[in-house]
N, C-alpha and C positions, 0 to 999 in steps of 0.2 A: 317173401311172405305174400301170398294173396289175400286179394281185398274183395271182397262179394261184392256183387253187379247189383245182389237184391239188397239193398240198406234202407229198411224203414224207420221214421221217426215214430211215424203215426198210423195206426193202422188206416187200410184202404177205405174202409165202413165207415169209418168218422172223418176220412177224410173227404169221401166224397156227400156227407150230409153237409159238413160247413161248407163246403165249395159250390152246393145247389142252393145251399141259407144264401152266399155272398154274389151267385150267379143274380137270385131274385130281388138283392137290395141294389145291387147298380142297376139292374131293370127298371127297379123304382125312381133309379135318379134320372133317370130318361124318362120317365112317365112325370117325371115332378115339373122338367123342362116341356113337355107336352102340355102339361095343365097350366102353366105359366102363359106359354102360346094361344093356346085356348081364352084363358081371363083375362088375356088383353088384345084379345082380339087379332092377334099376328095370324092366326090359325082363324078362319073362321067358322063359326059355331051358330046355328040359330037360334039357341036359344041357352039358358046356363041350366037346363038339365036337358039335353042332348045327353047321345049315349055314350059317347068316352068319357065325356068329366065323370058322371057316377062310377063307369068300372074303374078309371083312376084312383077314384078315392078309394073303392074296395079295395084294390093292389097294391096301394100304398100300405095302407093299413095292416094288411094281409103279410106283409114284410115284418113291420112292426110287432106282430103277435107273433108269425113264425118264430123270430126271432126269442122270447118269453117259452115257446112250444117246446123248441131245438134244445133244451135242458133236458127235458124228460123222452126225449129222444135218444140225445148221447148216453144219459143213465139207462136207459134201455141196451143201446148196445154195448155200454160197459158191462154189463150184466151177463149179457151173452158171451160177452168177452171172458168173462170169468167162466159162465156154462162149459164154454169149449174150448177151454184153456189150453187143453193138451195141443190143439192143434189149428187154433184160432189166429196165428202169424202166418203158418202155412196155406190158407184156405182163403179164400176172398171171401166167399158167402154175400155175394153182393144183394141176394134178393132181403138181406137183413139191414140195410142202407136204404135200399128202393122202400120197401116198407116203410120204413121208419120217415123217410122226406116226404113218401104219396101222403102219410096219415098225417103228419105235422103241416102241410101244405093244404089236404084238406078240411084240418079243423081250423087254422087258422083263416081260412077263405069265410068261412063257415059264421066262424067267430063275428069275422069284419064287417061280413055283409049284414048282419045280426044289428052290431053296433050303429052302423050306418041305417039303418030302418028304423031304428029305433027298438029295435025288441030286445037289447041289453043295451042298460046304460054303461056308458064308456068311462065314467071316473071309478062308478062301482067296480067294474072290470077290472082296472086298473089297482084298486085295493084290494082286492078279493086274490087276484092272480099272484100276490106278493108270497103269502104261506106255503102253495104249491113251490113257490122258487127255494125259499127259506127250505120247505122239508128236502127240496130237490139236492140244494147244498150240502145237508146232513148228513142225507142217504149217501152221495156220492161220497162224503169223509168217510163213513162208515163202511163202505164197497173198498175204499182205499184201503183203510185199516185187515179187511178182510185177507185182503189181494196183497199184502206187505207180508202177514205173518202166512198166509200160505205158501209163498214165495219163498221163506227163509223155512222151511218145514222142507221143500222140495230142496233146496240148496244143501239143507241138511243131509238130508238123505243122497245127494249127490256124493257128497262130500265122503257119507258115511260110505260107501259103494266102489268109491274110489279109492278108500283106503283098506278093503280089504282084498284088492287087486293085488 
């Protein structure tokens, strides 16, 4: 019996948006030990708004919100997933990945630098953002549900195809 070389768990699309989500949060943990250095003077700084501590704090932040974004990102490409079902394990389609991390990476920057100036408050952010997750959950049961009984309708019809061979 052979065993395929190609075995995927997870498709490539989604896997390479959480792997550029998790590339940008160890980033951050390197920028948290930079800022550390910086506010105790290890690193010297002349002043405490010099220009790395503020892009720090955007970058940090910027992980943070990514991280909130990356829902409606993955339901994005579940979506598509179901679009081009017939042939969406065969196909990379990587520019549906890149899009999806460039646009989640830019609002999230967006977002942060926002909160940091002070032109959105950041608790508000933080309750407001809750409902879009909440519906993001939903939708993606719902996308689930979709994608189960499609599945057993194709299976069906396998089934059926098979048995008039």
């Amino acid at each position: 019996m052979l065993i395929s070389q190609h075995l995927q768990i997870v498709h490539f699309n989604l896997t390479s948006m959480l792997v550029a989500d998790g590339a940008l949060n160890c980033f951050t943990i390197f920028l948290r030990y930079l800022q550390i250095a910086l506010e105790t003077n290890t690193i010297y700084s002349p002043s405490p708004a010099c220009f790395p501590r503020l892009l720090i704090i955007i970058l940090r932040l910027m992980a943070y919100i990514s991280v909130i974004l990356l829902m409606g990102g993955i339901l994005i490409e579940r979506s598509l997933a179901t679009y081009f079902v017939i042939d969406y394990e065969n196909k990379r389609r990587w520019w549906i990945s890149l899009t999806l991390t460039v646009i989640v990476f830019a609002a999230s920057y967006v977002l942060s630098s926002q909160i940091i100036h002070g032109g959105i408050n950041g608790v508000y952010f933080g309750i407001i953002v809750m409902a879009p997750m909440i519906i993001s959950v939903l939708f993606f049961r719902l996308l689930l549900r979709h994608n189960e009984r499609r599945l057993r309708r194709l299976n069906d019809m396998i089934e059926r195809h098979s048995d008039t061979d």
